[in-house]
HTML snippet that shows the backbone in 3Dmol.js (N, CA, C, O; Angstrom):
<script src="https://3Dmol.org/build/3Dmol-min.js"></script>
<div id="view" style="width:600px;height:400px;position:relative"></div>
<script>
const pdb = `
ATOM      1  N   UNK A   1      81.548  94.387 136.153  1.00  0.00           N
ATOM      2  CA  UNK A   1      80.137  94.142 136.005  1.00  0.00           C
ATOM      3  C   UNK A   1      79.911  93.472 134.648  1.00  0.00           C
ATOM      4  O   UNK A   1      80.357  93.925 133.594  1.00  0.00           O
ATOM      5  N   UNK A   2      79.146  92.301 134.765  1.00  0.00           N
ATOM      6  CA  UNK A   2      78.945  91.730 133.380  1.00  0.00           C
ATOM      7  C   UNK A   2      77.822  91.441 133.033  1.00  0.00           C
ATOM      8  O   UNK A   2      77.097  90.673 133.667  1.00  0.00           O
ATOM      9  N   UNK A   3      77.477  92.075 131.862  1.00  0.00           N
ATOM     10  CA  UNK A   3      75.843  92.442 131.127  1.00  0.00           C
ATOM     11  C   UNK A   3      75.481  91.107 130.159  1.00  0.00           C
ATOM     12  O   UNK A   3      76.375  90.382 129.723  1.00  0.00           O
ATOM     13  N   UNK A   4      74.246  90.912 129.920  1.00  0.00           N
ATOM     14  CA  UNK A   4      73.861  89.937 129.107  1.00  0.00           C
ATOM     15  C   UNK A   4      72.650  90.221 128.342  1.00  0.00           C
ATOM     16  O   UNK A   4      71.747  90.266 129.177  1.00  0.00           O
ATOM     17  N   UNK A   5      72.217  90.415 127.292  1.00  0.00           N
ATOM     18  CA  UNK A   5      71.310  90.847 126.292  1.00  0.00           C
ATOM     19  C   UNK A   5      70.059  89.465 126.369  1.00  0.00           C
ATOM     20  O   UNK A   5      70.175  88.251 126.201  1.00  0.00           O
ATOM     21  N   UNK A   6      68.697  90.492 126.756  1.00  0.00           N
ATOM     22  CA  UNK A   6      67.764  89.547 127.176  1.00  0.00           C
ATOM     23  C   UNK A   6      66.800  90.493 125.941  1.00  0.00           C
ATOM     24  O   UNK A   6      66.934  91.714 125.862  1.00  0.00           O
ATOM     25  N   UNK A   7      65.393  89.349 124.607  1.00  0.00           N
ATOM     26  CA  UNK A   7      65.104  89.799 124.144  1.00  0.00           C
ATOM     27  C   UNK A   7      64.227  90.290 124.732  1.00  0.00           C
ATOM     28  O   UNK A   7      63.929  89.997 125.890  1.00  0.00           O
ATOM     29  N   UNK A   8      63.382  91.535 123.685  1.00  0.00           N
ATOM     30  CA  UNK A   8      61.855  91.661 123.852  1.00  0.00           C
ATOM     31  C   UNK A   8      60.991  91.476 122.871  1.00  0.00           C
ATOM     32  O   UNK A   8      61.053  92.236 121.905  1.00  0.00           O
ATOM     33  N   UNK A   9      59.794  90.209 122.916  1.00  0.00           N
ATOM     34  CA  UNK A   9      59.512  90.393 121.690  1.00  0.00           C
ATOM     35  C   UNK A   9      58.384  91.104 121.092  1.00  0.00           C
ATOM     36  O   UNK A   9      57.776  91.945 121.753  1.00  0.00           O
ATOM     37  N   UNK A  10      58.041  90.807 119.806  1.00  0.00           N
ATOM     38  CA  UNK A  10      56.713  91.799 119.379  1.00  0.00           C
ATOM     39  C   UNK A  10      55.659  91.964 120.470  1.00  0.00           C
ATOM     40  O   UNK A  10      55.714  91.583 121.639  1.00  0.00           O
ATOM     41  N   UNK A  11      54.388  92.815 119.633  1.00  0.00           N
ATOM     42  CA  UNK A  11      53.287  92.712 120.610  1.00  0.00           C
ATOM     43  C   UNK A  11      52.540  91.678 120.955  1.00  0.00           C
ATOM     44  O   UNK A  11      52.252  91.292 122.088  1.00  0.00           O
ATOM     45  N   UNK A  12      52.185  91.167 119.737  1.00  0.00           N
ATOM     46  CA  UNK A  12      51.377  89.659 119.192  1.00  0.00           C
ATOM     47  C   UNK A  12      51.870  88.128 120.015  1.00  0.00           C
ATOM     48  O   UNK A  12      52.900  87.490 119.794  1.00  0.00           O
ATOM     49  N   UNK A  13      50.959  87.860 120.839  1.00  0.00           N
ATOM     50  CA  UNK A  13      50.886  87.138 121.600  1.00  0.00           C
ATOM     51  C   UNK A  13      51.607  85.812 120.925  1.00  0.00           C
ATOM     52  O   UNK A  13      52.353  85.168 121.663  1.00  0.00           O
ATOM     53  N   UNK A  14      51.437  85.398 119.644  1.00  0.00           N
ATOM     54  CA  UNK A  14      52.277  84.532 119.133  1.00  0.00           C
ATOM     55  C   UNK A  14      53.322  85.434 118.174  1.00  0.00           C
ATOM     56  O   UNK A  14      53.383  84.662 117.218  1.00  0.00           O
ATOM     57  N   UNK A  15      53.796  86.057 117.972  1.00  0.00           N
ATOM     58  CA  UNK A  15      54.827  87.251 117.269  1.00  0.00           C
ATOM     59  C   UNK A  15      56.163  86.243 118.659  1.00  0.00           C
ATOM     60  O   UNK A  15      55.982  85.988 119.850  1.00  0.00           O
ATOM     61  N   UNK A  16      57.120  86.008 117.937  1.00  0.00           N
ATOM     62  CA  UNK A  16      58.266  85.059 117.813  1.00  0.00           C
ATOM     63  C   UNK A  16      59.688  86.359 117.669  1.00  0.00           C
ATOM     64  O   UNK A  16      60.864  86.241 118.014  1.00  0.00           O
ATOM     65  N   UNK A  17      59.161  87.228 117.198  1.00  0.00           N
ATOM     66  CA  UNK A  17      59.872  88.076 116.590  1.00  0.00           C
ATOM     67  C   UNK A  17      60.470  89.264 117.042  1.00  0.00           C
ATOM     68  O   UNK A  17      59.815  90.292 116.871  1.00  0.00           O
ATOM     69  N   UNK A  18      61.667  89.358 117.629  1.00  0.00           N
ATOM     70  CA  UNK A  18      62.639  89.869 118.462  1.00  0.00           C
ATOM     71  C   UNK A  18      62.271  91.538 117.854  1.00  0.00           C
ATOM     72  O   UNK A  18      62.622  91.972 116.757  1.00  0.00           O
ATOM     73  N   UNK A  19      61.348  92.409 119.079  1.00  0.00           N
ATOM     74  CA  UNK A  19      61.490  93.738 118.639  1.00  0.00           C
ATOM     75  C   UNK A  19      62.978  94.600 119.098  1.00  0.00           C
ATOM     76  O   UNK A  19      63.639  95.185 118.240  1.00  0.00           O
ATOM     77  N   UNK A  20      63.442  94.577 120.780  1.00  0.00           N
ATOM     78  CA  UNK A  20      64.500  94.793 120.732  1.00  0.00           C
ATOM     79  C   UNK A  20      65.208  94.010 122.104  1.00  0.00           C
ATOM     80  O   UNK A  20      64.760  93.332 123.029  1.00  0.00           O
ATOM     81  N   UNK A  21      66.086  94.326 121.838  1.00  0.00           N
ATOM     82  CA  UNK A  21      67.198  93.616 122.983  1.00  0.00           C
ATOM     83  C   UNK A  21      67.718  94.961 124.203  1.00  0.00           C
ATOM     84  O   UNK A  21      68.062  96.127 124.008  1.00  0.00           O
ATOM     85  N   UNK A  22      67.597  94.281 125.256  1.00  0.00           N
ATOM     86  CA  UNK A  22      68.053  94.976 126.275  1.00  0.00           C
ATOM     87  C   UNK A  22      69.069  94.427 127.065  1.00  0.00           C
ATOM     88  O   UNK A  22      69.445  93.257 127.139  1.00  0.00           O
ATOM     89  N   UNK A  23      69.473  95.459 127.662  1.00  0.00           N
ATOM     90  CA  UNK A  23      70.929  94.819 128.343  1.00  0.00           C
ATOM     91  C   UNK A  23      70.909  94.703 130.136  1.00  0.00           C
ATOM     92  O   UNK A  23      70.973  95.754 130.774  1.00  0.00           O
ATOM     93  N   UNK A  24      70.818  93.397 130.852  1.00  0.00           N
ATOM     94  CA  UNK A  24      70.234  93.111 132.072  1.00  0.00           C
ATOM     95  C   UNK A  24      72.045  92.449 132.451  1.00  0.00           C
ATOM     96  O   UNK A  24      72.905  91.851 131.804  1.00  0.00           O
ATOM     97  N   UNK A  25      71.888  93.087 134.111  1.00  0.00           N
ATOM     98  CA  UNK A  25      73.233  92.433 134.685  1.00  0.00           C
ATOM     99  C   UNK A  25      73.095  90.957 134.592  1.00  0.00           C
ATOM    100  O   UNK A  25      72.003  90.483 134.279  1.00  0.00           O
ATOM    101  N   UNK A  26      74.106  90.200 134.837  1.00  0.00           N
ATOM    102  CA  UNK A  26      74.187  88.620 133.999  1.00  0.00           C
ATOM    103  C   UNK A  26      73.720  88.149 135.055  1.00  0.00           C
ATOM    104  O   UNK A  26      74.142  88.360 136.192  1.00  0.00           O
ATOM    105  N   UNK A  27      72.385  87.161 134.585  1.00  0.00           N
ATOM    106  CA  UNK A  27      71.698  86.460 136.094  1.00  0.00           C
ATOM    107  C   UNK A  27      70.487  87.132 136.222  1.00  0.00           C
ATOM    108  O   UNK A  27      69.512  86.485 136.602  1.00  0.00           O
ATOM    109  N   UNK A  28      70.353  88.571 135.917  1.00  0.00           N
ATOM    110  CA  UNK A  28      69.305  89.191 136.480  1.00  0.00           C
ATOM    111  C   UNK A  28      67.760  89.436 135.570  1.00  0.00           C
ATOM    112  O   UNK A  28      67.621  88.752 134.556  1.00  0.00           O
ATOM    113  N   UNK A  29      67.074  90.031 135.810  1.00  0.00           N
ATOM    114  CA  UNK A  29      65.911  89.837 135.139  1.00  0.00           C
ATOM    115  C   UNK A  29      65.120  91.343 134.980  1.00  0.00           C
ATOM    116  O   UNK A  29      63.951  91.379 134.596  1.00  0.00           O
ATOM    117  N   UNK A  30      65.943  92.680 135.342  1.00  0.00           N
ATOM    118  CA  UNK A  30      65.266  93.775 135.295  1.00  0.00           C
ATOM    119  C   UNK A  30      67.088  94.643 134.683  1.00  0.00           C
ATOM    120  O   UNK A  30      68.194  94.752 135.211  1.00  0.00           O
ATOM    121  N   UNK A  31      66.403  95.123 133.175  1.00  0.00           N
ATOM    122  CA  UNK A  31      67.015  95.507 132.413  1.00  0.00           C
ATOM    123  C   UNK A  31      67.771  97.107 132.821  1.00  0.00           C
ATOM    124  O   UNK A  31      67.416  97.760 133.802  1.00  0.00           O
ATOM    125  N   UNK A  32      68.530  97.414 132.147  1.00  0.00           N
ATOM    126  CA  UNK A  32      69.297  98.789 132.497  1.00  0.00           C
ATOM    127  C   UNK A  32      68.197  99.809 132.390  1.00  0.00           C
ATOM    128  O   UNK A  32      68.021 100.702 133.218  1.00  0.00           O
ATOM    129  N   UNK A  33      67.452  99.610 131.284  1.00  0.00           N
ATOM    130  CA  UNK A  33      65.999 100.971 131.477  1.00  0.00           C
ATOM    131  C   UNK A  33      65.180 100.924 132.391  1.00  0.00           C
ATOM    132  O   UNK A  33      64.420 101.862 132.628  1.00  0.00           O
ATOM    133  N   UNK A  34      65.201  99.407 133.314  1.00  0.00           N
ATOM    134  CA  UNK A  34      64.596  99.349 134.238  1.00  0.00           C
ATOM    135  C   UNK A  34      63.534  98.189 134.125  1.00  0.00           C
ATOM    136  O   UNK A  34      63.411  97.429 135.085  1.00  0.00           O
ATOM    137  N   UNK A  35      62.740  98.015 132.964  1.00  0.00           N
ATOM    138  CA  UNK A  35      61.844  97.175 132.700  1.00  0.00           C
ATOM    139  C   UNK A  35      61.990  95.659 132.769  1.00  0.00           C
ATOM    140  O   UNK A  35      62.992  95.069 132.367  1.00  0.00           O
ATOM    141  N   UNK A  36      60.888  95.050 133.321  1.00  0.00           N
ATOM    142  CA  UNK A  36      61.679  93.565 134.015  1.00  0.00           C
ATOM    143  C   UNK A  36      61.417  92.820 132.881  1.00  0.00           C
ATOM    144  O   UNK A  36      60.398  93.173 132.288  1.00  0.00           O
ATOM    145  N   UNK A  37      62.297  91.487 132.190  1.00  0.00           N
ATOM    146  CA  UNK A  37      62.321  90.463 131.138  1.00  0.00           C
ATOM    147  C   UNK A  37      61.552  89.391 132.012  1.00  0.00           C
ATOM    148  O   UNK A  37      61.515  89.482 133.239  1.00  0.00           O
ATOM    149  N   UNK A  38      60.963  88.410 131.335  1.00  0.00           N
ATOM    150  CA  UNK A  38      60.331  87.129 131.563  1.00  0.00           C
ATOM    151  C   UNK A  38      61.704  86.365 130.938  1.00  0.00           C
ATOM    152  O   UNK A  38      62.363  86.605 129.927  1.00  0.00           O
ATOM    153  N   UNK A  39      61.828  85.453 131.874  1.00  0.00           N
ATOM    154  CA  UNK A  39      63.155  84.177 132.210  1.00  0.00           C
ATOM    155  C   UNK A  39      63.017  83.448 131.212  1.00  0.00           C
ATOM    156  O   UNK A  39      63.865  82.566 131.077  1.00  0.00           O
ATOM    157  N   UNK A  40      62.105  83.535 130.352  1.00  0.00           N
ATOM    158  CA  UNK A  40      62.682  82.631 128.781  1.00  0.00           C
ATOM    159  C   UNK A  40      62.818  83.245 127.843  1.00  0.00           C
ATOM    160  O   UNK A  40      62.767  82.769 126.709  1.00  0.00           O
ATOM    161  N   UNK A  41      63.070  84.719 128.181  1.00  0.00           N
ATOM    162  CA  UNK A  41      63.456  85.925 127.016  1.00  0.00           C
ATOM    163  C   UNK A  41      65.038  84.882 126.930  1.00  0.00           C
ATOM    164  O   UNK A  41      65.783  84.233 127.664  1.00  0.00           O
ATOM    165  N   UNK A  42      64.877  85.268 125.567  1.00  0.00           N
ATOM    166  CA  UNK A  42      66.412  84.427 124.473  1.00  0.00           C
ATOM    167  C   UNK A  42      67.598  85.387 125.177  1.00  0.00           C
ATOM    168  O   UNK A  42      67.540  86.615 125.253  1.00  0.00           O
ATOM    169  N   UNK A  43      68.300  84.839 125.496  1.00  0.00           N
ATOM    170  CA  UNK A  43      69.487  85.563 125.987  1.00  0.00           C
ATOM    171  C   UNK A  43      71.012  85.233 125.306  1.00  0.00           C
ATOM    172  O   UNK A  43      71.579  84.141 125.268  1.00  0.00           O
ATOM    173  N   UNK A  44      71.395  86.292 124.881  1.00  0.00           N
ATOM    174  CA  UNK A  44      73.041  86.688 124.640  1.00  0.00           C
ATOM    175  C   UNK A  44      73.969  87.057 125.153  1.00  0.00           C
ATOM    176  O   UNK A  44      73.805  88.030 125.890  1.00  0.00           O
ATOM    177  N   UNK A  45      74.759  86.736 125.084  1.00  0.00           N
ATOM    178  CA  UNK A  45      76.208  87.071 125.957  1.00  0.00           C
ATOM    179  C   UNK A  45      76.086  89.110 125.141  1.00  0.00           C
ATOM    180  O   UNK A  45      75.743  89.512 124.029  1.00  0.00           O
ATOM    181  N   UNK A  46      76.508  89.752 126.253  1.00  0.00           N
ATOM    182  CA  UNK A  46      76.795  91.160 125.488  1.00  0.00           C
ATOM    183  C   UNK A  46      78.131  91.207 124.739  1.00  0.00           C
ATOM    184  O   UNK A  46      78.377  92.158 123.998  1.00  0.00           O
ATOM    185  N   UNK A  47      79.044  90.152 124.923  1.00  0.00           N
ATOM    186  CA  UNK A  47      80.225  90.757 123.678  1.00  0.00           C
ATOM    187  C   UNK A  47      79.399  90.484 121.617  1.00  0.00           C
ATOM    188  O   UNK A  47      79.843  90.802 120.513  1.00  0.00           O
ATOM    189  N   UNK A  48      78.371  89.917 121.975  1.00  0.00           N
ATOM    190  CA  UNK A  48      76.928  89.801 120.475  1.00  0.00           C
ATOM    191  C   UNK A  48      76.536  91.120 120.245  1.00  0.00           C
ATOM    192  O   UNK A  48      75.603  91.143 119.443  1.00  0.00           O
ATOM    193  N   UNK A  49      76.970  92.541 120.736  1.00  0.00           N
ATOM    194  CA  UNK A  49      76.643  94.001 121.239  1.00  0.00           C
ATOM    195  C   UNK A  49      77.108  94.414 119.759  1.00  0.00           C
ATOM    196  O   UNK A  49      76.381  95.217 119.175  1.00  0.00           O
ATOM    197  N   UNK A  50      78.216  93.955 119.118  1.00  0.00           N
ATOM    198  CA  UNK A  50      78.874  94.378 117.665  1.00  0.00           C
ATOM    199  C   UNK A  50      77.510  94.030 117.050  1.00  0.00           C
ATOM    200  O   UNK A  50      76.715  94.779 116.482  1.00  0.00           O
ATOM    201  N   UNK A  51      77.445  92.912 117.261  1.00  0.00           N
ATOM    202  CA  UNK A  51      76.237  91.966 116.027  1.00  0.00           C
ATOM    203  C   UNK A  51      75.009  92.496 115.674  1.00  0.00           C
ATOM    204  O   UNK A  51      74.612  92.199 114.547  1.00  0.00           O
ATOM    205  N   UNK A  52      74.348  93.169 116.321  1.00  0.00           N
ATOM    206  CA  UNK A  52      72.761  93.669 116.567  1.00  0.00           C
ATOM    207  C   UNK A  52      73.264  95.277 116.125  1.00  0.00           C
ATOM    208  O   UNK A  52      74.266  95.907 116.464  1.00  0.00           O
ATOM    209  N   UNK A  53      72.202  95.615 115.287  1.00  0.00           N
ATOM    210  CA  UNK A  53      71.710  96.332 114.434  1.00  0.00           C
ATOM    211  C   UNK A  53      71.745  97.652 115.722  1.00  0.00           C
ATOM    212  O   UNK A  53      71.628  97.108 116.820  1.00  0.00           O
ATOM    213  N   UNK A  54      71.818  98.533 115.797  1.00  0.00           N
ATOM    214  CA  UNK A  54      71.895  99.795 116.787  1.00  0.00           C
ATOM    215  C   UNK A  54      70.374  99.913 116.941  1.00  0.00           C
ATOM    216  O   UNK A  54      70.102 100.266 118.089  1.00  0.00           O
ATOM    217  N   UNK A  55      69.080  99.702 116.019  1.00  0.00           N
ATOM    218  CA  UNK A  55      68.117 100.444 116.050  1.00  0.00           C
ATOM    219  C   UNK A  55      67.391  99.197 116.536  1.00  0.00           C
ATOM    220  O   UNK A  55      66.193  99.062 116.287  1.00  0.00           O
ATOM    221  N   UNK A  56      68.149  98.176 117.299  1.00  0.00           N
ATOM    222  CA  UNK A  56      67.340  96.681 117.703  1.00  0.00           C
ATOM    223  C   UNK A  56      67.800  96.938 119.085  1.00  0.00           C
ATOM    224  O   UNK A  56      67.174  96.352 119.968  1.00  0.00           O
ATOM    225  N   UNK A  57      68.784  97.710 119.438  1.00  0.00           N
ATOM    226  CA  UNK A  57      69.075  97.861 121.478  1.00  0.00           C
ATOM    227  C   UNK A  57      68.253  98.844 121.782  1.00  0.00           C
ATOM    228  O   UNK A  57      67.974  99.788 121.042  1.00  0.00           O
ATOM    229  N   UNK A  58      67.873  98.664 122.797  1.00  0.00           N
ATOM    230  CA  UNK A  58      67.106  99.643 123.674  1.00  0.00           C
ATOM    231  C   UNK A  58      68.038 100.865 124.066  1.00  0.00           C
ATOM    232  O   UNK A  58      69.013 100.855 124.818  1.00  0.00           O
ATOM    233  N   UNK A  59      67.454 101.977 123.320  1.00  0.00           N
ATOM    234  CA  UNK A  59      68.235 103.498 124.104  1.00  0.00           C
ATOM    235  C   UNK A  59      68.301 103.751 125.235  1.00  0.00           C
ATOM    236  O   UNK A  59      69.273 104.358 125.685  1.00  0.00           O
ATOM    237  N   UNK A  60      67.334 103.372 125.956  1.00  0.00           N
ATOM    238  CA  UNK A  60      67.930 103.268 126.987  1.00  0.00           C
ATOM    239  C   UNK A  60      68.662 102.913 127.710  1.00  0.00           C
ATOM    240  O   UNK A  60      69.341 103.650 128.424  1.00  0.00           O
ATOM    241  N   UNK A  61      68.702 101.453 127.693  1.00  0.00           N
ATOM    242  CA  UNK A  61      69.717 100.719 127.915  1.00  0.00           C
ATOM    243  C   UNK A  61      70.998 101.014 127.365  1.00  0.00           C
ATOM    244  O   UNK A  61      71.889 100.890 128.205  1.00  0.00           O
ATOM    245  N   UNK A  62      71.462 101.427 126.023  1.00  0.00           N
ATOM    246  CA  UNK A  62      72.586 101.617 125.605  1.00  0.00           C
ATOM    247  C   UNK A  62      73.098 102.730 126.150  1.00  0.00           C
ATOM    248  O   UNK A  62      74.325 102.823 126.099  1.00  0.00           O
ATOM    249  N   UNK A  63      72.154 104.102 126.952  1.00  0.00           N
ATOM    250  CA  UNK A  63      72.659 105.032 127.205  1.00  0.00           C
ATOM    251  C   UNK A  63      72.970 104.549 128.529  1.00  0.00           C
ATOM    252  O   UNK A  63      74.198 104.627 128.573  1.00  0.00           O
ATOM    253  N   UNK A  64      72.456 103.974 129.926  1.00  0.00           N
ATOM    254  CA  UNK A  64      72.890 103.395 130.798  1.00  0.00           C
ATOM    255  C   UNK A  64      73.478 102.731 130.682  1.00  0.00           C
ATOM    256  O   UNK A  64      73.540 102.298 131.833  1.00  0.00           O
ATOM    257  N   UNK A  65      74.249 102.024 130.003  1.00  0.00           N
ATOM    258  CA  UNK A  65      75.565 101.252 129.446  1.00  0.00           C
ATOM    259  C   UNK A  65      76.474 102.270 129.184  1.00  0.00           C
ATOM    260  O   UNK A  65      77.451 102.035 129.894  1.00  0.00           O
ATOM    261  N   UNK A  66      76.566 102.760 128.868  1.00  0.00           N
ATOM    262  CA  UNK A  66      77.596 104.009 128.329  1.00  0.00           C
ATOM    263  C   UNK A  66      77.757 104.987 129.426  1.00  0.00           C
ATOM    264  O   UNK A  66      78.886 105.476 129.382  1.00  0.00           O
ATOM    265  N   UNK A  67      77.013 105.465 130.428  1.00  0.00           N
ATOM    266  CA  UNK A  67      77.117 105.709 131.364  1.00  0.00           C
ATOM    267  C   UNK A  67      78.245 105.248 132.924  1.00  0.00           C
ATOM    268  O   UNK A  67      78.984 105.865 133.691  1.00  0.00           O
ATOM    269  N   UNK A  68      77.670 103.467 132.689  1.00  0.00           N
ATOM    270  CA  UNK A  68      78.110 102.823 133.811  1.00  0.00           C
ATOM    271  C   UNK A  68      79.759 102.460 133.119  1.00  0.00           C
ATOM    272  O   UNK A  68      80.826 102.366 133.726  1.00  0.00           O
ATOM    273  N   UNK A  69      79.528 102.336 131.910  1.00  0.00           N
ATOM    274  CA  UNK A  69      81.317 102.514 131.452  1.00  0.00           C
ATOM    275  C   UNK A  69      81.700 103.281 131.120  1.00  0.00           C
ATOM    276  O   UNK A  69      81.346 103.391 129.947  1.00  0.00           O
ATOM    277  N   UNK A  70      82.456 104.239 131.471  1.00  0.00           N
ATOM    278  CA  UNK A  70      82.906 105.770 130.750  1.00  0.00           C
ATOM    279  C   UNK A  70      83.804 105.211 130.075  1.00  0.00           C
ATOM    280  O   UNK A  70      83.569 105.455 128.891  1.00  0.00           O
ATOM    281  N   UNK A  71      85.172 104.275 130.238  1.00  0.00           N
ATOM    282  CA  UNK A  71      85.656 103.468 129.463  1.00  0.00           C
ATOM    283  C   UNK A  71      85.424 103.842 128.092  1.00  0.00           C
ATOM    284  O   UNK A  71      86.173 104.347 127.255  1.00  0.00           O
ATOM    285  N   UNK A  72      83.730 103.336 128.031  1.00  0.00           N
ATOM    286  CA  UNK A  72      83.629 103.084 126.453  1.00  0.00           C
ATOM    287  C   UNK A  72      83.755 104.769 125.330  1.00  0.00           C
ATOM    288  O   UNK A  72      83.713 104.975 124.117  1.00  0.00           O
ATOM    289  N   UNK A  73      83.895 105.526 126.385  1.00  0.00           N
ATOM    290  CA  UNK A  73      84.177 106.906 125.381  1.00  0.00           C
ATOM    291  C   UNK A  73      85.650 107.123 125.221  1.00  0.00           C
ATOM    292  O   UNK A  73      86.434 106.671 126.055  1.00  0.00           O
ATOM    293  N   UNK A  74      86.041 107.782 124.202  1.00  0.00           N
ATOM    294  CA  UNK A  74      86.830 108.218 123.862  1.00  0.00           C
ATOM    295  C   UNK A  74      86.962 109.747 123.773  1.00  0.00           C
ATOM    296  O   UNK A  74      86.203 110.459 123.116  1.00  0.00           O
ATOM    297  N   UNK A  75      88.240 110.273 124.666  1.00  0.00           N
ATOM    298  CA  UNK A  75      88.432 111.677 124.823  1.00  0.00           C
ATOM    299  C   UNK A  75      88.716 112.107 123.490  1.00  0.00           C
ATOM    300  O   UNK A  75      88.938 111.303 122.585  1.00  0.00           O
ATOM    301  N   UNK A  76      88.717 113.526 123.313  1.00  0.00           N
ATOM    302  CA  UNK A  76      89.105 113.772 121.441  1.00  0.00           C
ATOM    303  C   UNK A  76      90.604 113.670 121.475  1.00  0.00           C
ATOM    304  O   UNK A  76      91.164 113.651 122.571  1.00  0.00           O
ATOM    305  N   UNK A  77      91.289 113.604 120.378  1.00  0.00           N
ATOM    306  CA  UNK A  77      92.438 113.284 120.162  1.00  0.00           C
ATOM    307  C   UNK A  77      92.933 115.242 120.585  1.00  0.00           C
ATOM    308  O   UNK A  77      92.327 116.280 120.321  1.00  0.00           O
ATOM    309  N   UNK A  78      94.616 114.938 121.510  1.00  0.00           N
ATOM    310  CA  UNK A  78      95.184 116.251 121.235  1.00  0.00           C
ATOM    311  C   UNK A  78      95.631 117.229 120.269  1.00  0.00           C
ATOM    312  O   UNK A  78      95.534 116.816 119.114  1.00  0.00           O
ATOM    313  N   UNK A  79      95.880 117.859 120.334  1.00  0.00           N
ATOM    314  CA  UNK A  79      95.723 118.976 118.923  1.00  0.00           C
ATOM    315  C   UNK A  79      97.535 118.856 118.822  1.00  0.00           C
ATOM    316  O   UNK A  79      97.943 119.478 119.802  1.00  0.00           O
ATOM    317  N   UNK A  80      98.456 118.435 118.214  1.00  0.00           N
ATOM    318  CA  UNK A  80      99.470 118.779 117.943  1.00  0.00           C
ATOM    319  C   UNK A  80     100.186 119.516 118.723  1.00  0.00           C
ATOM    320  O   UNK A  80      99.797 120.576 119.212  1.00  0.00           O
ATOM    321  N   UNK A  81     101.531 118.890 118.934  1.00  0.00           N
ATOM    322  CA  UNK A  81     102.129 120.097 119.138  1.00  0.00           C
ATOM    323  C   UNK A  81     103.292 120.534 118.873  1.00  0.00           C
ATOM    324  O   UNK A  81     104.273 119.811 119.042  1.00  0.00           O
ATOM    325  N   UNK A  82     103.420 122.073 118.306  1.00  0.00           N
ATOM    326  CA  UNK A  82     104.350 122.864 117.694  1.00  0.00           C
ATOM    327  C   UNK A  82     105.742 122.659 118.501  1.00  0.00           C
ATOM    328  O   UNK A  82     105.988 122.821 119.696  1.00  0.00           O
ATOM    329  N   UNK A  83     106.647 122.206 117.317  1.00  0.00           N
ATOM    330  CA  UNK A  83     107.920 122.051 117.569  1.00  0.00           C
ATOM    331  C   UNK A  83     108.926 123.313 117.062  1.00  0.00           C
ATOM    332  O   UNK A  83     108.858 123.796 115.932  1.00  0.00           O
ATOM    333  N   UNK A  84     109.673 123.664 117.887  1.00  0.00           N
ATOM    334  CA  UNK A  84     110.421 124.970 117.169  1.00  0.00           C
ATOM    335  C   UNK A  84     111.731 124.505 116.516  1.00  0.00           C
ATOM    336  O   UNK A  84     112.403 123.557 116.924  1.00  0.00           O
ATOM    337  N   UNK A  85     111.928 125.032 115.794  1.00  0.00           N
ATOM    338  CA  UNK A  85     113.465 124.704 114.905  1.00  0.00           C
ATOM    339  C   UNK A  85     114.598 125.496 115.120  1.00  0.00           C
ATOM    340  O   UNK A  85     114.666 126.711 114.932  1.00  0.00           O
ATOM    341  N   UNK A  86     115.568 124.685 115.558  1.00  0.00           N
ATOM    342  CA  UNK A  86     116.597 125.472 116.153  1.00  0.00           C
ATOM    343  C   UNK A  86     118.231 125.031 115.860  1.00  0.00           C
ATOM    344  O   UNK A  86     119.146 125.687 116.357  1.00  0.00           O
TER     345      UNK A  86
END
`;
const viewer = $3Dmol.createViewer("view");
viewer.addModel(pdb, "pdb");
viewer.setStyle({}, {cartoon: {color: "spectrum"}});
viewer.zoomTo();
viewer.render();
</script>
């Protein structure tokens, strides 16, 4: 499945100014939180996902991203283990 970062911008009818980015399947136009983008929202490839500030993606979206990839977690590391000397 391949995601693509569509903006959202301010409130202000002329406001230019990217409040946050959401993450929509590539092609599509209704975002992982659900909320639909207008087709000249600025769009990014999601490997730009490093680039953007954490508090500029939509939580929602990032948590339905993280969801649909379990991938992206990491199990905790194993605890050692005791070798006997002999």
């Amino acid at each position: 499945m391949i995601f693509e970062l569509k903006a959202e911008y301010g409130f202000a009818s002329v406001d230019t100014e990217i409040h946050l980015w959401h993450l929509v399947r590539e092609g599509g136009s209704v975002a992982l939180c659900e909320r639909t983008m207008t087709v000249d929202s600025r769009t990014r490839s999601s490997a730009d996902l490093r680039d953007i500030f954490p508090e500029r993606l939509c939580p929602a979206c990032r948590q339905r991203y993280c969801e649909l990839l379990p991938s992206m977690t990491h199990p905790a590391p194993a605890a050692p283990v005791a070798h006997s000397k002999g």
